[in-house]
C-alpha positions in Angstrom: 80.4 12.8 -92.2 79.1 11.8 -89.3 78.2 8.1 -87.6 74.3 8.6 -88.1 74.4 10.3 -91.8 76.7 7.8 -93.0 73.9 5.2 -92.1 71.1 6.8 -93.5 72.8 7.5 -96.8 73.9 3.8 -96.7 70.1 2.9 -96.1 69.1 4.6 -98.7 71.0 3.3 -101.2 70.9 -0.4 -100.4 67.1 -0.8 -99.7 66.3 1.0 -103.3 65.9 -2.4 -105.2 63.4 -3.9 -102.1 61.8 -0.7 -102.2 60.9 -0.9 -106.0 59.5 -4.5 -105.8 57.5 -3.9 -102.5 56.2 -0.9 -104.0 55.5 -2.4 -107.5 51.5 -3.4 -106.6 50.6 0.4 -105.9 52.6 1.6 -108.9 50.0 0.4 -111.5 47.0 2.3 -109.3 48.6 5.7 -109.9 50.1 7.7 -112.8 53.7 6.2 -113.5 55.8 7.7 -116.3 58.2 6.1 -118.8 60.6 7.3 -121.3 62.3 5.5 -124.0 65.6 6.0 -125.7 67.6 4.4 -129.1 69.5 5.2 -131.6 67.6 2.8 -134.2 66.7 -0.5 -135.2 68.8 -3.4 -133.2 70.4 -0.7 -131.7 69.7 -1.1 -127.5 67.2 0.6 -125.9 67.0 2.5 -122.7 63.9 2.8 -120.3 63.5 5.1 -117.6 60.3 4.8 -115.5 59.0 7.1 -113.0 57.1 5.5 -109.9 53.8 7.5 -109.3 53.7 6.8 -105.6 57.2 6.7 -104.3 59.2 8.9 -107.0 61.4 6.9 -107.7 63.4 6.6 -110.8 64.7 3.0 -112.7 66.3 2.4 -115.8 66.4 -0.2 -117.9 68.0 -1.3 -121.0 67.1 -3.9 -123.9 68.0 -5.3 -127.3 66.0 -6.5 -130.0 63.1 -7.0 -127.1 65.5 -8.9 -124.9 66.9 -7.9 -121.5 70.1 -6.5 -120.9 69.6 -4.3 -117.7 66.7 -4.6 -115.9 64.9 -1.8 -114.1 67.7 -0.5 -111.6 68.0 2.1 -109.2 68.5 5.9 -110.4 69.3 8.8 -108.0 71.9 10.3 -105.9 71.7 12.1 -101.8 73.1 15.1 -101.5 73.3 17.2 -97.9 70.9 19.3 -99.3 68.0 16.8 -100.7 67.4 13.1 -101.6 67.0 12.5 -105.1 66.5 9.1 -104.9 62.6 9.4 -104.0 59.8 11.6 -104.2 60.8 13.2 -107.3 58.0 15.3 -109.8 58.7 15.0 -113.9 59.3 18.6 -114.9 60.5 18.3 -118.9 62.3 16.8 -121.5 64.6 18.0 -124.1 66.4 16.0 -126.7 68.5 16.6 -129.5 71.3 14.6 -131.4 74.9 13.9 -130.7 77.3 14.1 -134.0 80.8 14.5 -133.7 84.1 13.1 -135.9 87.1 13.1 -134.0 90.8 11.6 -134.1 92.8 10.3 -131.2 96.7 9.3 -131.0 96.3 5.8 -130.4 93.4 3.0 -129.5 91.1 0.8 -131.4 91.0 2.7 -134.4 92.7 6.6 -134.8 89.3 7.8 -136.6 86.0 8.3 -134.8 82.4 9.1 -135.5 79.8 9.7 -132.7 76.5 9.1 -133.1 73.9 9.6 -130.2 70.3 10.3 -129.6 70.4 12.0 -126.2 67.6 12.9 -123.8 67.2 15.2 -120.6 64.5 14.5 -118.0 64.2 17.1 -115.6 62.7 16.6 -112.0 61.7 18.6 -109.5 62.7 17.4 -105.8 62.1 18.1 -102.4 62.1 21.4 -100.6 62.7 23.4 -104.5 65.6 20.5 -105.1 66.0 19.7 -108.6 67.7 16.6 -111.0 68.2 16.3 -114.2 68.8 12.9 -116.0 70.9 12.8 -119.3 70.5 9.5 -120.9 72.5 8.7 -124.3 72.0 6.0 -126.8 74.5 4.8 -129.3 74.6 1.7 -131.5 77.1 0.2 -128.8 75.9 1.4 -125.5 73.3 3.2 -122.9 74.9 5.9 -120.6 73.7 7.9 -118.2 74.8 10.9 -115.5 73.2 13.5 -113.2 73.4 17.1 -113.6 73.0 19.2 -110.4 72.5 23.1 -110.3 74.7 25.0 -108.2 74.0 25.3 -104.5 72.6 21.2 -104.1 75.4 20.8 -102.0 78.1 17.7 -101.5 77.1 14.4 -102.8 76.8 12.1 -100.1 76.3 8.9 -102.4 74.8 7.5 -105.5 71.4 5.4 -105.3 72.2 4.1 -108.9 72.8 0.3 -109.2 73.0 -2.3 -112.2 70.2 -5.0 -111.5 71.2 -8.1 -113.9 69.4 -11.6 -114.4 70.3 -13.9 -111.6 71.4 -16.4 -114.0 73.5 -13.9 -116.6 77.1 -14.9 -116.8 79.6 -12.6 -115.4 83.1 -11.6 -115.2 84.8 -9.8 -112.8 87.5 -8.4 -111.4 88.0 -8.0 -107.5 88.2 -4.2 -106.6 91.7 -2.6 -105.7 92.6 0.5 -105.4 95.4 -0.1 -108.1 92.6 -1.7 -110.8 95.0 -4.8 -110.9 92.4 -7.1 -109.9 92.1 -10.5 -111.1 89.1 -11.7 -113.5 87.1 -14.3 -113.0 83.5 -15.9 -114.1 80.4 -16.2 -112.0 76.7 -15.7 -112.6 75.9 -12.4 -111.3 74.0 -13.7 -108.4 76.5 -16.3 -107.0 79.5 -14.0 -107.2 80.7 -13.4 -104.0 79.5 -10.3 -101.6 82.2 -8.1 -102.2 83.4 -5.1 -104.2 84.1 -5.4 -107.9 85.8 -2.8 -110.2 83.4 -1.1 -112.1 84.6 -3.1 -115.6 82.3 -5.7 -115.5 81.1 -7.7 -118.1 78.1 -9.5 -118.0 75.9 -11.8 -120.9 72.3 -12.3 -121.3 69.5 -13.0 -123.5 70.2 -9.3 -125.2 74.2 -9.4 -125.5 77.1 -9.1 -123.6 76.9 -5.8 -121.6 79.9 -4.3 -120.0 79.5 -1.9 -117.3 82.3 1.4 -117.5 82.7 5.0 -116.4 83.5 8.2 -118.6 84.6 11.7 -117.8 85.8 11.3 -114.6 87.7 14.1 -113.2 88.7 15.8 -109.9 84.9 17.3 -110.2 83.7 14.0 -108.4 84.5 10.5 -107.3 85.6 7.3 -108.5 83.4 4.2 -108.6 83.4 0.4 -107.7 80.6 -1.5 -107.8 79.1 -3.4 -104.6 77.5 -6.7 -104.5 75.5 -9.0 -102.4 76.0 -12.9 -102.7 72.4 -13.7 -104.1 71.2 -11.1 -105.8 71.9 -9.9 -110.1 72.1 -5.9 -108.2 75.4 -4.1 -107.9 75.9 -1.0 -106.3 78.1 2.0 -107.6 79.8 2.9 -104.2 82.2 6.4 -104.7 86.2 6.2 -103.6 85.0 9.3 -101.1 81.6 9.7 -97.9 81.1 13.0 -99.3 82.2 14.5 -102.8 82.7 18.4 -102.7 80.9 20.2 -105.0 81.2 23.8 -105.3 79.1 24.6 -108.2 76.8 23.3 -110.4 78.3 19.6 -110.9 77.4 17.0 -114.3 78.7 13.5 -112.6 80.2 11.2 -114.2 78.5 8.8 -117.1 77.0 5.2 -116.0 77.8 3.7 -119.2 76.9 0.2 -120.4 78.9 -1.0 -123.6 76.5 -3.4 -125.4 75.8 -5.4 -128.5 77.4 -8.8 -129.5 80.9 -9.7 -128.2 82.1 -8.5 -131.4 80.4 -4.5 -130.9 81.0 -4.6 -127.7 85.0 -5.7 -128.3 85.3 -2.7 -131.1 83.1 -0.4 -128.9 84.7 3.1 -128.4 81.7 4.3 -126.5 83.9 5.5 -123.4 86.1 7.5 -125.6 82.8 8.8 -127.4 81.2 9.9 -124.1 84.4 11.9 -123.2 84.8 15.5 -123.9 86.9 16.4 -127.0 90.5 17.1 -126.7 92.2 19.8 -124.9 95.5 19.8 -126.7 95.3 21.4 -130.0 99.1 20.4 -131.1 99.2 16.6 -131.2 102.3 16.5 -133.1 104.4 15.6 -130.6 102.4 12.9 -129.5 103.6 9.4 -131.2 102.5 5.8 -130.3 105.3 3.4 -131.0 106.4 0.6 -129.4 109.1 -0.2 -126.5 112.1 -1.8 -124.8 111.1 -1.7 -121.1 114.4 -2.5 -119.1 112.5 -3.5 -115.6 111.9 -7.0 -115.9 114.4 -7.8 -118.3 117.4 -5.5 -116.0 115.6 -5.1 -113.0 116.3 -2.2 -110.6 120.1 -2.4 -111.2 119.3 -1.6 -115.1 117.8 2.1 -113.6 121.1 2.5 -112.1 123.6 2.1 -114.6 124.5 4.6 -118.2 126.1 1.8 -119.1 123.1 -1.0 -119.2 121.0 2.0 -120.2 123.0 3.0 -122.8 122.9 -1.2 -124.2 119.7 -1.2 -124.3 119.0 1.6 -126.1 121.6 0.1 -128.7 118.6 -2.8 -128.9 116.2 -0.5 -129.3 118.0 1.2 -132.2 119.3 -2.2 -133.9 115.5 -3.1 -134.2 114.0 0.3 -134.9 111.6 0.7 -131.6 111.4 3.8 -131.2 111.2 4.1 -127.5 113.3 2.8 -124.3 111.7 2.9 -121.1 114.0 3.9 -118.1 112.1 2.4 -115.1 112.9 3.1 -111.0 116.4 3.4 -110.1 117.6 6.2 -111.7 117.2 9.1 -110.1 117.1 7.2 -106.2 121.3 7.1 -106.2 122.0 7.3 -102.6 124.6 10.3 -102.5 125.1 11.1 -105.9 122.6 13.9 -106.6 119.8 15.4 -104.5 116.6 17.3 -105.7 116.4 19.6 -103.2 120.2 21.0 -104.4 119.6 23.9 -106.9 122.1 22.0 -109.0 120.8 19.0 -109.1 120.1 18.6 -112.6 123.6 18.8 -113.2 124.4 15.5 -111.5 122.5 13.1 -113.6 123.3 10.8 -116.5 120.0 10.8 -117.8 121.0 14.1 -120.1 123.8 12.1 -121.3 121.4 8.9 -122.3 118.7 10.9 -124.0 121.6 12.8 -126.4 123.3 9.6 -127.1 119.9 7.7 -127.6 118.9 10.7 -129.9 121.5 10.3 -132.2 120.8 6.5 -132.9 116.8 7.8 -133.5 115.6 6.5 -130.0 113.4 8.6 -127.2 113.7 8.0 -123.9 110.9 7.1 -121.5 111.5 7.9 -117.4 109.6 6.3 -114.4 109.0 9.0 -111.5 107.0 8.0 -108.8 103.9 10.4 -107.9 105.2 11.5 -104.3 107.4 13.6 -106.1 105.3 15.4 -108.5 102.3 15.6 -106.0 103.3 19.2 -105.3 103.4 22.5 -107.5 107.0 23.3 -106.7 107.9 19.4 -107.4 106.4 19.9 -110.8 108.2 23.0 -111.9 111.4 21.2 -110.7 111.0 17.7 -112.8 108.4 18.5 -115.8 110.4 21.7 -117.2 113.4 19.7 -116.7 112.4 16.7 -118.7 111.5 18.9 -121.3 114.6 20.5 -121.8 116.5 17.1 -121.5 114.5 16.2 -124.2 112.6 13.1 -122.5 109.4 11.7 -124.8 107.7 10.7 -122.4 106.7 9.8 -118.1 105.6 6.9 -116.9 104.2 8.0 -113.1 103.9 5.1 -110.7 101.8 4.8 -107.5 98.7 6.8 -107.4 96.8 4.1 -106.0 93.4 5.7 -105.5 90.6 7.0 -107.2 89.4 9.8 -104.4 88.6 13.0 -105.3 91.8 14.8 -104.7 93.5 12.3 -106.2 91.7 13.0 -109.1 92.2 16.6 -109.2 96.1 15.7 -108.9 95.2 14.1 -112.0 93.5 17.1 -113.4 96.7 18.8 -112.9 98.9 16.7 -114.4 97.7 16.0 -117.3 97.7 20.0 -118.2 100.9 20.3 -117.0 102.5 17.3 -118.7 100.7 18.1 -122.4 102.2 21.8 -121.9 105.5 19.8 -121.2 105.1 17.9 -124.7 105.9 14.3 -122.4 103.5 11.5 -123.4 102.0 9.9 -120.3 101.7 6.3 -119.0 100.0 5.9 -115.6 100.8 2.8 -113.1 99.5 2.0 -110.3 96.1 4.4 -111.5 92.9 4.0 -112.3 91.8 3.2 -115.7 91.0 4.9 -118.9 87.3 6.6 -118.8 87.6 8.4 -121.6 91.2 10.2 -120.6 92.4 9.5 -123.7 89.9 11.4 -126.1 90.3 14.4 -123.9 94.1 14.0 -123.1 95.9 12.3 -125.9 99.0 12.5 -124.7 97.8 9.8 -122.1 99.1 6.8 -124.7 98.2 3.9 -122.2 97.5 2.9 -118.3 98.1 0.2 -116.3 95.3 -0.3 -114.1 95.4 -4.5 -115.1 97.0 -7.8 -113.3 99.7 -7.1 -116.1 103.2 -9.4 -116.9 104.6 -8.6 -113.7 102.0 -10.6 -111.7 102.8 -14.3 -111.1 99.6 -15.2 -110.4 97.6 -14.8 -113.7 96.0 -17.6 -115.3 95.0 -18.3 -118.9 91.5 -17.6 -118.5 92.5 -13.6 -116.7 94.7 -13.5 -120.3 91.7 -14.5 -122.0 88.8 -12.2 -120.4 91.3 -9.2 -121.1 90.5 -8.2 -124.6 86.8 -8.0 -123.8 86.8 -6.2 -120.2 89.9 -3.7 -119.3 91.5 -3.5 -122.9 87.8 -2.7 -124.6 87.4 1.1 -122.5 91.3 2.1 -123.6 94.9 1.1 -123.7 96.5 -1.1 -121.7 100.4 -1.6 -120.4 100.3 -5.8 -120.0 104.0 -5.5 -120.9 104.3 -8.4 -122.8 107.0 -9.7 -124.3 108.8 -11.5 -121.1 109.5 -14.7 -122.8 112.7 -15.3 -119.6 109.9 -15.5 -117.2 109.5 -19.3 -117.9 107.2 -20.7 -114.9 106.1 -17.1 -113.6 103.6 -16.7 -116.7 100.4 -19.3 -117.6 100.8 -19.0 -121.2 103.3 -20.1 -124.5 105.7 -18.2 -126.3 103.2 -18.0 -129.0 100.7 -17.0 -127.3 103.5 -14.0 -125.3 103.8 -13.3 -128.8 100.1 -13.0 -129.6 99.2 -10.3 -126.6 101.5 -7.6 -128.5 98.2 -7.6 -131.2 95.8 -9.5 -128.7 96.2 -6.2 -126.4 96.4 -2.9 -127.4 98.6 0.0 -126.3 99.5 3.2 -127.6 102.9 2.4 -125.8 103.1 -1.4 -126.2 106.3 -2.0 -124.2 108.3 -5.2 -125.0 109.1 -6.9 -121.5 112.2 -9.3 -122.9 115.8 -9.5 -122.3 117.7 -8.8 -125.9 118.8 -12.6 -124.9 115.4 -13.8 -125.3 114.8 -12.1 -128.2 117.5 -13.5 -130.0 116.8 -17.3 -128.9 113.8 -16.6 -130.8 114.0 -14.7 -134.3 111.3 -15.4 -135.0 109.2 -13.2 -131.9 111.9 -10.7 -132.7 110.8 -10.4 -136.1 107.3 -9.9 -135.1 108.2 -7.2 -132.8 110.1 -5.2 -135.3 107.2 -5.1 -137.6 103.9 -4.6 -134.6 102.6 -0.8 -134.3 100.9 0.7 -131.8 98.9 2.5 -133.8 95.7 1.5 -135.2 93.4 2.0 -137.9 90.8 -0.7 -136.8 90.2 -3.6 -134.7 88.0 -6.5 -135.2 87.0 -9.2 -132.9 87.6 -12.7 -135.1 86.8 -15.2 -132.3 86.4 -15.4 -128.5 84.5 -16.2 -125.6 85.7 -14.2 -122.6 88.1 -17.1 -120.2 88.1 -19.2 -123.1 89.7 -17.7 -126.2 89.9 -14.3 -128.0 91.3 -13.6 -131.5 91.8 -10.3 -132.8 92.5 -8.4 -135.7 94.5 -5.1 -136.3 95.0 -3.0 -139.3 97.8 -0.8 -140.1 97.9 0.3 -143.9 96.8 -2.7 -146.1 98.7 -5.5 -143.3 96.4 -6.8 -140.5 98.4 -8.1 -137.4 96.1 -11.5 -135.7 96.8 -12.4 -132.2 95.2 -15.2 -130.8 95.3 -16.2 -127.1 93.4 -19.5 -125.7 93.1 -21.2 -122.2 92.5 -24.9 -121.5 93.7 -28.4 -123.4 95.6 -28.1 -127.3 93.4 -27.7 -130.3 93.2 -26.7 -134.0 91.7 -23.7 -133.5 89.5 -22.5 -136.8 89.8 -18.6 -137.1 87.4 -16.9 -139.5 89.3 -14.2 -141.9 87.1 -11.4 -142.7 90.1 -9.1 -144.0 88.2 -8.0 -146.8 87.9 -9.6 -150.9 90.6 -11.2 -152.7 93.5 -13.1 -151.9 95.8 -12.7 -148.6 99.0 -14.1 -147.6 98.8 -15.0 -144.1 101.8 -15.6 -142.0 101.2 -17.1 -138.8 104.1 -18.0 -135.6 102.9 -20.9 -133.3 104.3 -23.3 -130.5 106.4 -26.1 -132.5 108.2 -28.8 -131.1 111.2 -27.8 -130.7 110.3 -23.9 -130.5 108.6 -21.2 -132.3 107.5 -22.3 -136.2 106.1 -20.0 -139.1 103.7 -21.2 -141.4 102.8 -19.3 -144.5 99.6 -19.9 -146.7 97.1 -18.4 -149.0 93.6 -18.0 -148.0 90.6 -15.8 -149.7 89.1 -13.3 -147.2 86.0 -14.9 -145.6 88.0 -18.5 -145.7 89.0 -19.9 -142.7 92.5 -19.7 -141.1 93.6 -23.2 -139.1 96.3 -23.3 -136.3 97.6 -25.7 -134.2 97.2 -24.6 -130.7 99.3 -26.5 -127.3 97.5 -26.0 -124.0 97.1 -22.6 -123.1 98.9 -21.1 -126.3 97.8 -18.8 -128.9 99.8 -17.3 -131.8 100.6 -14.6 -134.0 100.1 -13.8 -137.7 100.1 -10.9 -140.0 98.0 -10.9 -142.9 98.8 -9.0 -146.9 97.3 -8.7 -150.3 98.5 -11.2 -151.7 100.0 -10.6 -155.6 102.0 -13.1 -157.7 105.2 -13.3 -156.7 104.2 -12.3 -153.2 106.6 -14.5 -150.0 106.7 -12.3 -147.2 104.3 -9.1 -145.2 107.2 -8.2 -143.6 108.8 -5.1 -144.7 
């Protein structure tokens, strides 16, 4: 795109919010427009206005009367037209949006949708046309454009998020890579920069946090842009100029809102998402880990041997899975892809048979330079197959451009007609990949374990930000990495509940596991499979609980940042009595306490600075010593 576009597209999108108030005197002269949208009583409500004089389009969203988003910015440019402006109100059509659906892995493995969703239809320049889909759930507000064929490439978005100046905000620094740290500001005195597009905001309607679903290879990805000063942030797309060949349906603008607690359970990404394109699921089982990279390090990749230890861990506590990570397939000499026998020269046949007989699957990094091609990908993903590998964990996309996306597009059909569950490093994050590809059991896309620069307060912000739009590889688990982590064994143990993964992979040596039984113990009884989730306590920097069911059993993990307390957790695990075993920081090492408590009692644990800890919670019956089975 050239020098001169560029800066009128740029224009256009940054003077939209000082084009709405300067125009704002006028507007009440001349025959504005407004359409509302809910899904029912204390359910949040969207706005969209329609300025008489300039044609302009905001939206705005409320609770309960109270702001959550006010009026922002709606429209996109193309090459063809500018849909930010002049536009004429054509129709509407609206219908409802019911649908039960069941994923692999998440919050909870059952779903129900249900939206009220409505289509405004505008007439643009020169015979240009736009149509506005707006959706309303009990949890969130979303939004996209649909285009008809022939508008031509999208040259940028004019849509923005305008927030109260004072609303509290968290947010994480844009990368490319999504492993930005978090961290609180008001939304006006955050720093001009770029921000990922997981944002979490609070006001006088809830907290609201800002996401993206159905993204594919069709358009671009977002980050959001922000000026020191003011509550507005911009979506700004990965690409000058998205291709579109045919008629194109962008991405949703979605906002997850409600209390901490809706917003914490939401699902409304997955919800947005189209339904899933593999019929068999069989195949595709959560489970959790041994993840030999930080607890053998590159050398671990290189050796049957070490590989083959580990795997005897793995089988010795019944994990299901052991992650081979870089290393071993880069052994200078040894074996060459680009030799039509090259399968032949690798162990990794060797580990997956003897790993099979002692009920293990086998997990293998590959970086993305070498399935980027077609030809690369009928060399390793048939090949994997036959070897009988579970599962990929591709490293290094790094970028959320267009045809990066489409590689994306083509993975993910090639890898479910492969039966090999995916996790993605160094990626973008979940926006609704999961409903749609379920063998997709988790992403990085988070400052996980292997930073050493996280602080108890990123730990803390976690569960309500990155973890709330889909699963997320933290890794935790690395109890040897005294010094390079912010946070107590306790609390290490806590994050296996605290954050959710449909591949939670254990980052420990076996020597760390067995100077503490009692973790191990833990670990050996966690799933990765869900059938809900609630939010017991937290404020986002400060604390989150959580609460998992499997079957009857509900697995707590608590994470906190600042000075020791007795923290006092509400138990709403349902009537009756429960026997709740908790593991926290002692003196001298990890302790277990067990104790009775009705459900809607109160559950009381010692806390040391920056610590958490871990529970699991039964029916309790006469008799009853133990949830572990």
């Amino acid at each position: 795109m050239s020098v001169p576009i560029r800066t009128a597209v740029t224009a256009v999108c940054a003077s939209l919010a000082a084009a709405l108030l300067s125009s704002a005197p006028a507007r009440a002269q001349q025959h504005d427009q407004a359409w509302s949208l809910s899904a029912g009583a204390h359910a949040p409500r969207a706005e969209v206005s329609l300025d008489g004089t300039t044609g302009r389009l905001t939206l705005a969203v409320s609770r309960d009367g109270r702001t959550v988003i006010e009026p922002s910015p709606v429209g996109l440019v193309t090459e063809q037209a500018d849909l930010s402006k002049d536009l004429r109100f054509l129709h509407r059509k609206s219908r409802k949006v019911e649908e039960r659906y069941r994923t692999a892995s998440g919050k909870r493995l059952d779903r129900r949708v249900r939206m009220h969703e409505t289509r405004l239809s505008f007439a643009g320049a020169a015979g240009s046309r736009l149509d506005l889909v707006v959706r309303a759930a009990a949890d969130g507000v979303a939004y996209r454009y649909v285009l008809p064929a022939g508008s031509g490439d999208v040259l940028g978005e004019a849509s923005a998020f305008t927030l109260p100046a004072d609303a509290k905000a968290w947010l994480g620094a844009y990368r490319a890579d999504n492993e930005g740290q978090f961290a609180q500001y008001t939304a006006a005195t955050a720093p001009t920069g770029d921000y990922s597009d997981q944002a979490l905001f609070s006001t006088d309607g809830g907290y609201t946090l800002l996401a993206e679903s159905d993204l594919t290879g069709g358009y671009s990805g977002a980050r959001l842009a922000h000026d020191q000063g003011t509550g507005t942030y911009r979506v700004e797309l990965a690409d000058e100029r998205v291709a579109a060949t045919g008629p194109l349906a962008t991405p949703w603008r979605a906002m997850v809102t409600g209390d901490l607690a809706t917003v914490t359970r939401s699902t409304f990404t997955d919800d947005l998402a189209p339904a899933s394109k593999v019929r068999d699921t069989s195949w595709i089982r959560p489970g959790t880990v041994l993840w030999t990279w930080l607890a053998g390090g590159r050398e671990a990749g290189q050796s049957l041997a070490a590989q083959k230890a580990y795997v005897d861990q793995a089988a010795r506590r019944h994990w299901p899975y052991e992650a081979v990570d870089a290393g071993w397939y880069y052994r200078p000499g040894e074996w060459d892809v680009t030799d039509p026998d090259w399968q032949t020269d690798s162990w990794m046949p060797d580990l997956v048979r003897y790993a099979r007989a002692k009920g293990v699957g086998i997990i293998v990094w590959i970086h993305q330079r070498d399935l980027d091609t077609p030809e690369e990908r009928a060399q390793w993903l048939p090949t994997l197959e036959t070897w009988g590998v579970k599962g990929v964990k591709i490293d290094f996309m790094n970028s959320e451009a267009q045809p990066m996306l489409r590689w994306y597009d083509t993975v993910l059909a090639e890898t479910a007609a492969h039966h090999l569950m995916v996790d993605f490093h160094g990626s973008t994050i979940p926006k609704g990949i999961q409903r749609t590809w379920p063998q997709v059991m988790t992403l990085e896309g988070v400052a996980g374990e292997e930073k050493r620069t996280n602080t108890a307060a990123h730990l803390t912000t976690l569960p309500f930000t990155r973890n709330v739009i889909g699963s997320m590889d933290f890794t935790p688990g690395a109890f040897q990495r005294v010094g390079l982590r912010p946070n107590s064994d306790a609390a290490e143990v806590g994050l296996t509940v605290a954050y959710e993964s449909g591949l939670q992979m254990f980052a420990g040596t076996p020597e760390s596991y067995a100077a503490r039984p009692l973790a191990q113990a833990y670990f050996d009884q966690v799933p990765a499979a869900w059938d809900d989730t609630r939010l017991l306590d937290g404020t986002p920097g400060q604390e989150a609980v959580l609460a998992r069911r499997s079957g009857d059993r509900w697995f707590l993990g608590g994470v906190y940042a600042g000075a020791a307390r007795r923290a006092r957790v509400p138990l709403p695990l349902g009537p009756g009595r429960w026997l709740v075993e908790t593991i926290r920081d002692g003196a001298d090492g990890l302790v277990q306490d067990r104790r009775v408590l009705r459900g809607g009692g109160t559950l009381t644990v010692d806390v040391v600075a920056n610590g958490g800890f871990a529970g699991l919670a039964c029916p309790w019956r006469p008799g009853l010593t133990t949830c572990h089975r």
